[in-house]
N, C-alpha and C positions, 0 to 999 in steps of 0.2 A: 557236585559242589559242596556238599554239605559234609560228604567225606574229607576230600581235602579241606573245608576250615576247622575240622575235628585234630584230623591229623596235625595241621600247622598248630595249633593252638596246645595241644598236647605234648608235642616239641618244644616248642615257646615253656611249657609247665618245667617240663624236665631240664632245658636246659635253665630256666629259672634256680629251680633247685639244687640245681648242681654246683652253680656259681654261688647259691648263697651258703650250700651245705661245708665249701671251701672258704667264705669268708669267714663261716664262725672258725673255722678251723685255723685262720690266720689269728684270730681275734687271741683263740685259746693260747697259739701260739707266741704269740710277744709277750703275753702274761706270764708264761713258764720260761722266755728269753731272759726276764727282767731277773726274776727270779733266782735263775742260773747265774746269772751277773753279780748278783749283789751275795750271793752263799757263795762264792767265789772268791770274794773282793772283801768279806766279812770280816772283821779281826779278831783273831782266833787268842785262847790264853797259850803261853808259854807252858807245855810240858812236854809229857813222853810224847816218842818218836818211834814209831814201830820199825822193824827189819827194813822194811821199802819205804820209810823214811816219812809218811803218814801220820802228819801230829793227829794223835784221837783226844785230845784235850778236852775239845768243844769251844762252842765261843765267848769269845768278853761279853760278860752282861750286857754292854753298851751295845754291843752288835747284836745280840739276840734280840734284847730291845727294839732295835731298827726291823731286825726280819722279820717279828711279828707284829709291828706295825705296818709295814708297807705290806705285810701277807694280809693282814684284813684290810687295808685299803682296798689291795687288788680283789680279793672278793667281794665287798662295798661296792666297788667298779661295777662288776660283770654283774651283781644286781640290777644297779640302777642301768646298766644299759640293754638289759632285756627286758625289766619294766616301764621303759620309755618307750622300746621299737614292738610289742607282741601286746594284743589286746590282753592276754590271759594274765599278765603278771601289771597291769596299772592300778591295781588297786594297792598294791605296794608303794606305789605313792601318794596316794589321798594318807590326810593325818591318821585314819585308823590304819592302815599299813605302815606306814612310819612309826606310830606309837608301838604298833609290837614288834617291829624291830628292834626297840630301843629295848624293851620288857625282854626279847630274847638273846641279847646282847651281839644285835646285827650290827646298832649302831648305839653310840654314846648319847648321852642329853648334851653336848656339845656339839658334837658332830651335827646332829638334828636341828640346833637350832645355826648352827653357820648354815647349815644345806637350806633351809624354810627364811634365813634372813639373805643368801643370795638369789634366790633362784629366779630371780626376776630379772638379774643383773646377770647372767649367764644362760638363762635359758635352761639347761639341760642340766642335772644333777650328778651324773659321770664324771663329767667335764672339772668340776666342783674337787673330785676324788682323784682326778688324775692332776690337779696342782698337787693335791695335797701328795701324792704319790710323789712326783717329781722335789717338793719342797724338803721333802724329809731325805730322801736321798744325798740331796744337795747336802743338807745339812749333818749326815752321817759322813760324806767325804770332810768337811770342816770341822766338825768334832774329832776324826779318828776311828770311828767305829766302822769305816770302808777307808782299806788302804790301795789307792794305786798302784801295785807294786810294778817296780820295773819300768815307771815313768809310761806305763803302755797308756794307750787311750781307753780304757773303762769308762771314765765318764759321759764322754761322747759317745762310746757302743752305748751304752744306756740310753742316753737322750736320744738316740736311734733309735731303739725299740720302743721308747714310751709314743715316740713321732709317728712311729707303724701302726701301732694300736691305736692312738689319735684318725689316722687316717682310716684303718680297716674299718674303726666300731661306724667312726662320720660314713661309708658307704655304705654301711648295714639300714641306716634311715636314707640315702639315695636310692639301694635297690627295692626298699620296701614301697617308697613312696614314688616311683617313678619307671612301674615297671611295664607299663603297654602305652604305648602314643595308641592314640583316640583313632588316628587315620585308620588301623587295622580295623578296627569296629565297623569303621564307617564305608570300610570296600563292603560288605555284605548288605547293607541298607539297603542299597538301591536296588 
């Protein structure tokens, strides 16, 4: 008996980890989708054109601007959502982790004080970064600094993947917080 609850339970472990080792790996994944989307869709400066037709220009200011703000969003992100779900990184969120963030320029004294004047009002400080993710995006299609081209649906493939990461990181605190019903326990008691 004691064999088999070793066994079972050690199964239970591994296949534990295997689902969660695939969810970070979704997680990571929609971050480098958005990513792709948006250096894609970026608006690039008018110049040379190489042989195979490859503007090496670089981007409009106004788009670079965009991708390295939504690039530190999304790492701000994948911060606060590992020091919300793993005991080892919560201390990044008590004020003295916040404050050296800000000292190592993880986050702004803006950013800092929206995230400490919501978080009551959302709960979860990810949550907070992925408006903000999503808000500027929006806002780089209405400025011009992300071109639709081709009428294609960009927008929507994006607001896809922000929806995926939305949903993957929300089960990363389902599988962490809900992972053995009590019944198994309690076949062994008796």
């Amino acid at each position: 008996l004691t064999t088999l609850t070793l066994i079972f339970f050690l199964f239970d472990a591994f296949a534990f980890w295997r689902k969660f080792y695939m969810l970070t790996r979704k997680v990571q994944g929609r971050m480098n989708d958005i990513g792709l989307f948006l250096t894609s869709v970026a608006r690039r400066q008018s110049g040379e054109v190489d042989k195979d037709g490859i503007d090496n220009s670089g981007y409009h200011p106004g788009a670079k601007a965009l991708l390295d703000e939504v690039g530190h969003y999304l790492r701000l992100y994948h911060i606060f959502l590992w020091a919300e779900e793993a005991k080892r990184y919560k201390i990044l969120l008590t004020k003295e982790g916040m404050d050296r963030m800000v000292i190592r320029g993880l986050l702004s004294k803006r950013e800092y004080s929206v995230i400490n004047s919501s978080i009551g009002l959302v709960g979860k400080r990810q949550w907070i970064v992925l408006e903000w993710i999503t808000l500027r995006i929006e806002k780089g299609f209405n400025d011009g600094s992300l071109i639709d081209r081709d009428g294609s649906p960009t927008w929507s493939a994006i607001l896809e993947q922000i929806s995926l990461l939305r949903r993957f990181s929300a089960t990363v605190y389902f599988e962490t917080h809900g992972r053995m019903p009590i019944a198994y326990g309690m076949i062994f008691v008796r």
